[in-house]
C-alpha positions as CSV (number, residue, x, y, z in Angstrom):
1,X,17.5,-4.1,12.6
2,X,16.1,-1.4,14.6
3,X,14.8,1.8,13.7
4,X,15.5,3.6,10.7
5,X,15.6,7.4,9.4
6,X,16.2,8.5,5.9
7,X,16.4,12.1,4.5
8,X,17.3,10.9,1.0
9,X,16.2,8.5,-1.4
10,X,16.6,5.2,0.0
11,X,16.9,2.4,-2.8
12,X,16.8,-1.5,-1.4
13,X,16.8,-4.1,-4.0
14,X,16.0,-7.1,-1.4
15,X,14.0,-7.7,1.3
16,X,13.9,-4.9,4.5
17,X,13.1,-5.9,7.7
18,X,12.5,-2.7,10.4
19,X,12.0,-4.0,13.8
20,X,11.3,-0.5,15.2
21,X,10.2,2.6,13.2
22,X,11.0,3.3,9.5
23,X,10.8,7.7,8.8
24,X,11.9,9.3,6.4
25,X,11.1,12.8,4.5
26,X,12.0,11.6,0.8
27,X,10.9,8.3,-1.2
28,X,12.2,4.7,-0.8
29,X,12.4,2.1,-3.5
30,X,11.9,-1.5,-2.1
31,X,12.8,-4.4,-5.1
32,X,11.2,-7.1,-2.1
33,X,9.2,-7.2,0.9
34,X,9.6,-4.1,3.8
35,X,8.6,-5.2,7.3
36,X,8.2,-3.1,9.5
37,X,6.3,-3.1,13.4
38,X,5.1,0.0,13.1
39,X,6.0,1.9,9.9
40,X,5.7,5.7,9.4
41,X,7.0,7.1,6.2
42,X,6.5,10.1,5.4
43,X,7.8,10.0,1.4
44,X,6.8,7.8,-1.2
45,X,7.2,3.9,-1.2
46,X,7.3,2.3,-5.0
47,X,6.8,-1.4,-4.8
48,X,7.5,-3.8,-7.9
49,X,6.9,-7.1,-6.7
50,X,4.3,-8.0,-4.7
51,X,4.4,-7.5,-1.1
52,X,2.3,-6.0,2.2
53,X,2.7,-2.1,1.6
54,X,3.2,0.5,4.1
55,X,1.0,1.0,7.1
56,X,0.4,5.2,6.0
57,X,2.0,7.1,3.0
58,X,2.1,6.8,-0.3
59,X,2.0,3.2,-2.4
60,X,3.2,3.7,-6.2
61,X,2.6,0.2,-7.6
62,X,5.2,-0.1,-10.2
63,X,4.7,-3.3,-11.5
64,X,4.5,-3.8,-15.3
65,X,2.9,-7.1,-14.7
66,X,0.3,-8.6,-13.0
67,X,1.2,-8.6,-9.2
68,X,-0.6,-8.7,-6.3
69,X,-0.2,-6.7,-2.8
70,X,-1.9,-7.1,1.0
71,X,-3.2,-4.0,2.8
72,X,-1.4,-3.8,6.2
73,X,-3.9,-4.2,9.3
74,X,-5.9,-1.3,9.7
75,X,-6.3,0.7,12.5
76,X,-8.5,4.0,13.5
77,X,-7.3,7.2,11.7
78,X,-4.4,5.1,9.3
79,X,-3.8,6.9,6.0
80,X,-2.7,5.7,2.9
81,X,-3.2,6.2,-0.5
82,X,-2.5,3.1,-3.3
83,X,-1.4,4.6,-7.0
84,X,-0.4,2.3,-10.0
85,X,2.4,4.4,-11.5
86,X,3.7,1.8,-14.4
87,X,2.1,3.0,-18.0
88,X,-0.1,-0.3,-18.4
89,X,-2.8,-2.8,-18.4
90,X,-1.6,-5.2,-16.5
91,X,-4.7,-6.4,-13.6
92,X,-3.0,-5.3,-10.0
93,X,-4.7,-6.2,-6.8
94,X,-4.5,-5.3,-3.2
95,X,-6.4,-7.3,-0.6
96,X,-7.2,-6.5,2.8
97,X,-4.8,-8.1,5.5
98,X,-7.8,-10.3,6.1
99,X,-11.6,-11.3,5.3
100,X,-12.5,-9.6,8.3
101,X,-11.3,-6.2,7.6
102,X,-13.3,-5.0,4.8
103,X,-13.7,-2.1,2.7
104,X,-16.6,0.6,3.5
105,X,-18.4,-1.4,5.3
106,X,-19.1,-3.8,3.1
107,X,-17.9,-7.1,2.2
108,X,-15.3,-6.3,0.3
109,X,-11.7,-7.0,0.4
110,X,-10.2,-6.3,-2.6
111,X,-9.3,-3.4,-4.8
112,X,-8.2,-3.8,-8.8
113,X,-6.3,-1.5,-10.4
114,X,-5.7,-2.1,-14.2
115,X,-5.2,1.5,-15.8
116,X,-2.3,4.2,-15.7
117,X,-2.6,6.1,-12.7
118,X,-5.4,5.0,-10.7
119,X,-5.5,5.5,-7.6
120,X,-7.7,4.9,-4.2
121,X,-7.3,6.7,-0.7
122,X,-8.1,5.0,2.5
123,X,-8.8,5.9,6.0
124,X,-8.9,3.3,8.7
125,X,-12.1,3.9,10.4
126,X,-12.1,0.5,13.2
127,X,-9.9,-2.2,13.2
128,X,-12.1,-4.4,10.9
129,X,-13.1,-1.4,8.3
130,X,-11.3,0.9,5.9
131,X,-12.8,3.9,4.1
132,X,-12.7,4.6,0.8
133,X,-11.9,8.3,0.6
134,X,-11.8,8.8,-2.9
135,X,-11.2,6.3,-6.1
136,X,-10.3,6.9,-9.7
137,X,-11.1,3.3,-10.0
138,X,-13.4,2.2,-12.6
139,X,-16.7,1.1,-11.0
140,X,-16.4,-2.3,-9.5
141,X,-12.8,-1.5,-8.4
142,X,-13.5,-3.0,-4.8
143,X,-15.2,-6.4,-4.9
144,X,-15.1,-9.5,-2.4
């Protein structure tokens, strides 16, 4: 539909589809894909399947499997931070929206996260670059 607020927990087990704003000051669990024009939340989204996560926020990757997940498009001064949050090994991977937006400056596009609570912050510097703030990713967490 439109816009929508939240100041609960919001718990969708399908597919979302926000044609104007999503806020909200707690957490929302999404079981499928959230789209959103121009998505703003301010609590935590946990995503289990793969999907295109939030544009600024929080990501806690829940999946217990191997799954993989698309950066939105960045844009200059967009926050977000990427957490795996599911207790194992299972390989997850989150690409950039495309090849030309890339990851410090380099040419990469892809960031793995295989261990319990790892975690990488980004800061869209351009509309073709995010920056890595900080990583608890082993080395060669971001590769092409």
């Amino acid at each position: 539909g439109s816009s929508a607020t939240f100041e609960k927990s919001v718990a969708m087990s399908s597919d979302a589809t926000v044609s104007g704003t999503l806020t909200g000051s707690s957490n929302a669990s999404i079981g499928g894909t959230l789209t959103a024009s121009s998505a703003l939340v301010q609590g935590v989204v946990t995503s289990s399947s793969a999907k295109t996560l939030t544009s600024v926020g929080v990501n806690e990757l829940s999946a217990t499997g191997a799954a993989s997940y698309t950066l939105p498009s960045v844009a200059s001064g967009r926050r977000l931070v990427i957490a795996k949050t599911a207790n194992s090994t299972a390989v997850l991977t989150v690409d950039t929206a495309s090849t030309a937006q890339t990851l410090d400056g380099s040419s990469a596009t892809k960031i793995t996260l295989n261990g319990f609570n790892q975690n990488i912050e980004l800061m869209g510097m351009s509309t073709t670059r995010w920056l890595v703030l900080s990583s608890t990713t082993v080395f060669g967490g971001i590769s092409t």
